[in-house]
matplotlib code that plots the C-alpha trace (Angstrom):
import matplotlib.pyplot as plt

x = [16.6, 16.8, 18.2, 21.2, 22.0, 22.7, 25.6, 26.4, 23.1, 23.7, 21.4, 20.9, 19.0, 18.5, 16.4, 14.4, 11.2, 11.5, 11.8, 14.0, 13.8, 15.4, 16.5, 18.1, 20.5, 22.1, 24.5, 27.1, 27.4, 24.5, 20.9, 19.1, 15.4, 13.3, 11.3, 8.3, 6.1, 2.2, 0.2, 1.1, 4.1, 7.4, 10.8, 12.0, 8.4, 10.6, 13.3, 12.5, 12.1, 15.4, 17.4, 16.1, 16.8, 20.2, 22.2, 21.6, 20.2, 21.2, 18.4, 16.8, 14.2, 13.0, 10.1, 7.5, 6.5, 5.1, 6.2, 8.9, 12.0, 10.8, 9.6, 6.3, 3.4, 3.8, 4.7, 1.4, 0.3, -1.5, -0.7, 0.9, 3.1, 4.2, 5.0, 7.1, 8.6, 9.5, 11.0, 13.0, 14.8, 15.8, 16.6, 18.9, 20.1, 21.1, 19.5, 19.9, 16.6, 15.6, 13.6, 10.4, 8.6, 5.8, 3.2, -0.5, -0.5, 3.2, 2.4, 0.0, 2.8, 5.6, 3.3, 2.2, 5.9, 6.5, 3.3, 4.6, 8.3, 8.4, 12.6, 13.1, 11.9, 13.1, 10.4, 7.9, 6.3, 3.0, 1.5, -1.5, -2.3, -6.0, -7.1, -10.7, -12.2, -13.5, -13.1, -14.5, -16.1, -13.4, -13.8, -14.3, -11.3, -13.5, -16.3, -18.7, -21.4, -20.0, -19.4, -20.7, -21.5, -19.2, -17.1, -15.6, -15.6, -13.0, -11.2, -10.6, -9.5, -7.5, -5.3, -5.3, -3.9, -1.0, 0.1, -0.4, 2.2, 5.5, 5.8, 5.2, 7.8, 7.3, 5.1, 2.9, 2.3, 1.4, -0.9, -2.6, -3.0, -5.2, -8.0, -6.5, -4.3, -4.9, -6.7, -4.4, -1.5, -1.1, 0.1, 2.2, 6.5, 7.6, 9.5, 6.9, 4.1, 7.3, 8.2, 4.5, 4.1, 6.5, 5.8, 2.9, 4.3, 6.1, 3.5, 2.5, -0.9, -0.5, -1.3, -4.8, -5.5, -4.8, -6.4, -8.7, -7.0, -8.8, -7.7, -10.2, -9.7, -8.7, -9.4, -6.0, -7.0, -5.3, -2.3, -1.8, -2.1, 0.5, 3.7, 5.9, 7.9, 7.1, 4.8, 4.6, 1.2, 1.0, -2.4, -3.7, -6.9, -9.8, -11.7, -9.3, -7.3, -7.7, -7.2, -10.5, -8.9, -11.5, -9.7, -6.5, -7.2, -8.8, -5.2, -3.1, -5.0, -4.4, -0.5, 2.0, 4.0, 3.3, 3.0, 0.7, 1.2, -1.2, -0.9, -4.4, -3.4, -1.9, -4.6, -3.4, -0.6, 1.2, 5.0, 4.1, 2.0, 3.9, 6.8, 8.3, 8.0, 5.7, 7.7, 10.4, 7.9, 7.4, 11.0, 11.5, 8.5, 10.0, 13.7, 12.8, 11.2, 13.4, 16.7, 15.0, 15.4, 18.5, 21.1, 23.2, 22.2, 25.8, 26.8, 23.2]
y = [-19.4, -15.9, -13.5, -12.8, -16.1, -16.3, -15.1, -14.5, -12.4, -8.2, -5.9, -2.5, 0.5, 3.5, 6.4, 6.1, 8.3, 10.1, 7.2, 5.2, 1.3, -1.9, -4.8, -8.1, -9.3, -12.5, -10.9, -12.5, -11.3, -13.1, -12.0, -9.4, -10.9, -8.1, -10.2, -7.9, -9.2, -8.8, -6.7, -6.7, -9.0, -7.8, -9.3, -12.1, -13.7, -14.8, -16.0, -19.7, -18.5, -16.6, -19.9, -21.6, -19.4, -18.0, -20.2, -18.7, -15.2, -12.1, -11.8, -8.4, -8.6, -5.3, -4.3, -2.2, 1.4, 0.9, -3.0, -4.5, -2.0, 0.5, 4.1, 4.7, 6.1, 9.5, 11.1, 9.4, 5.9, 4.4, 1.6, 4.4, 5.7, 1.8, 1.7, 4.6, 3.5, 0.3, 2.3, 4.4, 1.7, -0.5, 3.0, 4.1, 0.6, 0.5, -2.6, -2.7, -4.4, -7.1, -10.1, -8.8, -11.5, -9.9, -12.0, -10.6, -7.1, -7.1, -8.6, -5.9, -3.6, -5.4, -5.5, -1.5, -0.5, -2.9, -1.2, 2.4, 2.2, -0.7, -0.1, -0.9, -4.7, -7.6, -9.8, -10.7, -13.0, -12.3, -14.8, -14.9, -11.0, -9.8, -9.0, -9.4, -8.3, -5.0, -3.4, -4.5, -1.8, -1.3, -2.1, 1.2, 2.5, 4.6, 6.7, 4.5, 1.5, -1.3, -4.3, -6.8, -7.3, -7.1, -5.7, -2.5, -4.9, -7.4, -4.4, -3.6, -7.1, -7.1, -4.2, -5.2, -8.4, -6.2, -4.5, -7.5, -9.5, -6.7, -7.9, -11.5, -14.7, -16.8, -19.4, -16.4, -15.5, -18.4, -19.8, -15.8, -15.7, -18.9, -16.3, -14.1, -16.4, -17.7, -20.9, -23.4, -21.3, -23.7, -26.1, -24.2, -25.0, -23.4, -20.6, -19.3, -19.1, -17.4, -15.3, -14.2, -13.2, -11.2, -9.1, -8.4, -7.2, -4.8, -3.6, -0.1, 0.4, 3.9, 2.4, 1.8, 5.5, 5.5, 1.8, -0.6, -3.8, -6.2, -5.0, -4.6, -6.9, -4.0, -4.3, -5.6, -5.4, -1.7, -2.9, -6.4, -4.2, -2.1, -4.6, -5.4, -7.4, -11.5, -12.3, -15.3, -15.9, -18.2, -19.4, -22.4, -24.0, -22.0, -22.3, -20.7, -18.3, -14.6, -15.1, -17.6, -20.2, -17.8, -14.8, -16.4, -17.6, -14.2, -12.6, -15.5, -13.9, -10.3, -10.1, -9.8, -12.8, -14.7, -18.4, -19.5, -21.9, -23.6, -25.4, -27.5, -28.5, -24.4, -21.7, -17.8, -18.5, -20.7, -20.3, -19.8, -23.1, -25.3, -27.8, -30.8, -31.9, -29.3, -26.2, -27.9, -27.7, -24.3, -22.9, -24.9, -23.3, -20.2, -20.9, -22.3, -19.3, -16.8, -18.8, -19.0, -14.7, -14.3, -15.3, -12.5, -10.4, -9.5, -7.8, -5.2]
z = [16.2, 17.0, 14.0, 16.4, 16.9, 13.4, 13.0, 8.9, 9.0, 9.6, 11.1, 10.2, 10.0, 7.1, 6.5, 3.7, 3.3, 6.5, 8.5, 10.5, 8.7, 10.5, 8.3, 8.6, 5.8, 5.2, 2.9, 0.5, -3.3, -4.5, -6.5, -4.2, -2.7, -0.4, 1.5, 2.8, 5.9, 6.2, 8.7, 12.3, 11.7, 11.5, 9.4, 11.6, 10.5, 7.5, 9.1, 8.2, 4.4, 4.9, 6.1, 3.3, 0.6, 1.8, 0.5, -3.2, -2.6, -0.4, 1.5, 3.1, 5.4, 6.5, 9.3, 7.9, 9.2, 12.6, 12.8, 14.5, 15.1, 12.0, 13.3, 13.8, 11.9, 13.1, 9.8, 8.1, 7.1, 4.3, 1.3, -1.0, 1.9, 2.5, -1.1, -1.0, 1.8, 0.0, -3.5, -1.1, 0.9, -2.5, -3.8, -0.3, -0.2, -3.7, -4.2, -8.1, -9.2, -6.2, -6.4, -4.1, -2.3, -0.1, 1.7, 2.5, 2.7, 1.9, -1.1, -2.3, -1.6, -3.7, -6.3, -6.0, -6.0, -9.1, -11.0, -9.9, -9.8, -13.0, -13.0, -9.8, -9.4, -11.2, -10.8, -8.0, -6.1, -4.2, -1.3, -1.1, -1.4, 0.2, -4.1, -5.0, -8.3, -6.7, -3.5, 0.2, 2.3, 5.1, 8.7, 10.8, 12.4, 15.4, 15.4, 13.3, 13.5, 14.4, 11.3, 13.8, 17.1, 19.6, 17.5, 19.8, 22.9, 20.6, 19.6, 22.6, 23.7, 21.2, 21.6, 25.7, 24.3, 22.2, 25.5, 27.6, 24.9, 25.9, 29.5, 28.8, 28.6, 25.2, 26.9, 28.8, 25.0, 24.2, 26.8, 26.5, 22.7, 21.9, 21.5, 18.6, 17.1, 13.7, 13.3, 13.3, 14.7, 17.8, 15.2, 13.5, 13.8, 17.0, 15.6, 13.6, 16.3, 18.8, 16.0, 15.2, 18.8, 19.3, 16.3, 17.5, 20.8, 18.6, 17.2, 16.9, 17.8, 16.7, 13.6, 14.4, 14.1, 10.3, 9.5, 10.7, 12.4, 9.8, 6.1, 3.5, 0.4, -2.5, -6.5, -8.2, -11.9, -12.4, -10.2, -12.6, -15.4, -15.0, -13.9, -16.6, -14.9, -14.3, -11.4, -9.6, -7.5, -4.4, -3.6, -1.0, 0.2, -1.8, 1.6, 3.6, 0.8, 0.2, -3.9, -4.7, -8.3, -10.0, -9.5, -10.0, -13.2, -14.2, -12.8, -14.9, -18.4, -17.5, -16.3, -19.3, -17.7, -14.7, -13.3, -10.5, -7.9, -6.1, -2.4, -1.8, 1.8, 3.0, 4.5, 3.9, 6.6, 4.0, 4.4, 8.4, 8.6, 5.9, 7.1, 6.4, 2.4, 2.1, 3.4, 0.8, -2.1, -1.2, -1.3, -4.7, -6.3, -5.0, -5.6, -9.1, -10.6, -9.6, -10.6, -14.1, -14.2, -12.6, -15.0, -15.9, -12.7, -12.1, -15.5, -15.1]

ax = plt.figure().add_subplot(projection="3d")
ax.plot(x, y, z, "-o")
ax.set_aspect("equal")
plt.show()
C-alpha cells in the first residue's frame, strides 16, 4: 500500500534548518513517535511499522536530507547537520517531546539529538545502529586508494544502478537490483522490497560528495553517556548485526536506563525482513516499552 492510498495518513512539508523536509503523519491526538529511516531509504520504508503502531501513536515519518522528497545536500551534509535537522523539525513541528525510533544510521541520529538536545526526546529506541567500541576507518569518498578491489568499478555500478531505478516499473526494479540488494531482500514481504526500491530511486547521489556510500561504524560510548532519557536497543542475529551481544551488554551497563531486545532469527534489516509472528513480536516489544512512559503525556 502506497502512503496515498491510505487515506487517514497526511503529507506535508516544513522548513526546518534551511531545508525543505517531507513527512507523512497518521495523525489523531495520540503520543507523538518520529520514526527516522536509515541511509539511502526514505520514510515510506516504515510504512509497515506505521500501520502497526497507528492505532495508539501519532506517527511522523519524515525523509531525511537528500532522501526521498527532502531537499538536497546542497547547503552541507554530515551526522551533526542530520541531527540538527532532526531537533529543528520536532522543534517547527512542535512535537512536544516524541518517542524517536531511528533504524541504522537513523538510529545514530535519534540517539545524537537525544544526547545533544536531552529536552526534546522522551525516550528512544535505536535498531540496530552501525556503534562499535571505537571508530572504523571510513570508506573513501573519491580521490583515494581503493578499500578493496574493484571497489571504484562497483561504485560506479552502483550509482548506474540509482539512475537506472528512476525510469524503471516495480518489477524492472526488481529483476535489475538482485546485485545490490541486501542478502535476503528477495525474500523480504513485498512492500518492503517495493518500498526499499524506490527510495533508492530517490535518492540523492549528491550525497556521495560529502560521504562514502558504505557508512563507517562510529564510537557510541560518549553518545550513551550523555542521554538521560530511557533507551531501548534492538539487536538480531550476532552474525549478521551491526551491535555484536558484547557491545550490547557493555551499552546495557553504561546508559542511565535502558532495556535490550534481542531477535536471534532477524539480520540488520530487522523490521524490513521480519513478518508473520515475528513482525508481531517486534511491534509488541516496541509498543510495550513505550506505553510503559507515556502515561500522563497529555497534561506535559
Amino acid at each position: 500500500m502506497r502512503p496515498h492510498e491510505q487515506e487517514d495518513w497526511n503529507e506535508g512539508k516544513v522548513f526546518a534548518n534551511g531545508i525543505c523536509q517531507h513527512y507523512y503523519r497518521t495523525g489523531k491526538d495520540k503520543p507523538l513517535l518520529l520514526l527516522l529511516h536509515g541511509f539511502t531509504e526514505n520514510s515510506m520504508c516504515w510504512s509497515r511499522v506505521a500501520r502497526g503502531l497507528e492505532q495508539d501513536f501519532d506517527v511522523i515519518m519524515v525523509d531525511a536530507r537528500g532522501h526521498g522528497r527532502s531537499s538536497g545536500p546542497e547547503t552541507g551534509y554530515s551526522q551533526e547537520i542530520l541531527n540538527q535537522d532532526v531537533a529543528a523539525l520536532i522543534q517547527e513541528l512542535e512535537l512536544h517531546q516524541p518517542f524517536v525510533f531511528g533504524y541504522s544510521n537513523g538510529a545514530l541520529t535519534a540517539a545524537q539529538v537525544a544526547a545533544t538536545f536531552p529536552g526534546l526526546v522522551r525516550a528512544v529506541i535505536l535498531e540496530d545502529p552501525p556503534w562499535s567500541e571505537s571508530s572504523s576507518r571510513p570508506f573513501p569518498t573519491t580521490g583515494e586508494h581503493e578499500p578493496w578491489p574493484g571497489y571504484t568499478a562497483w561504485l560506479n555500478s552502483w550509482v548506474d544502478w540509482h539512475k537506472a531505478l528512476r525510469t524503471q516499473t516495480p518489477e524492472e526494479r526488481v529483476a535489475s537490483s538482485q546485485r545490490f540488494l541486501p542478502p535476503g531482500a528477495l525474500d523480504w514481504p513485498k512492500e518492503e522490497l517495493l518500498s526499499h526500491l524506490e527510495a533508492q530511486a530517490q535518492f540523492n547521489l549528491a550525497v556521495l560528495s560529502f560521504v562514502p556510500p558504505v557508512p563507517a561504524s562510529t564510537p557510541w560510548r560518549a553518545t550513551v553517556e550523555r542521554i538521560e532519557c530511557p533507551i531501548l536497543l534492538l539487536t538480531s542475529d550476532p552474525e549478521r548485526s551491526s551491535v555484536s551481544p558484547q557491545e550490547a551488554q557493555k551499552m546495557a551497563a553504561t546508559w542511565r536506563k535502558g532495556q535490550l531486545a534481542y531477535f536471534p532469527h532477524a539480520s540488520h534489516f530487522l523490521h524490513h525482513e521480519t513478518r508473520g509472528e515475528q513482525f508481531e513480536h517486534f511491534l509488541t516489544v516496541v509498543r510495550t516499552f513505550l506505553q510503559s512512559y507515556y502515561s500522563g503525556w497529555q497534561k506535559d
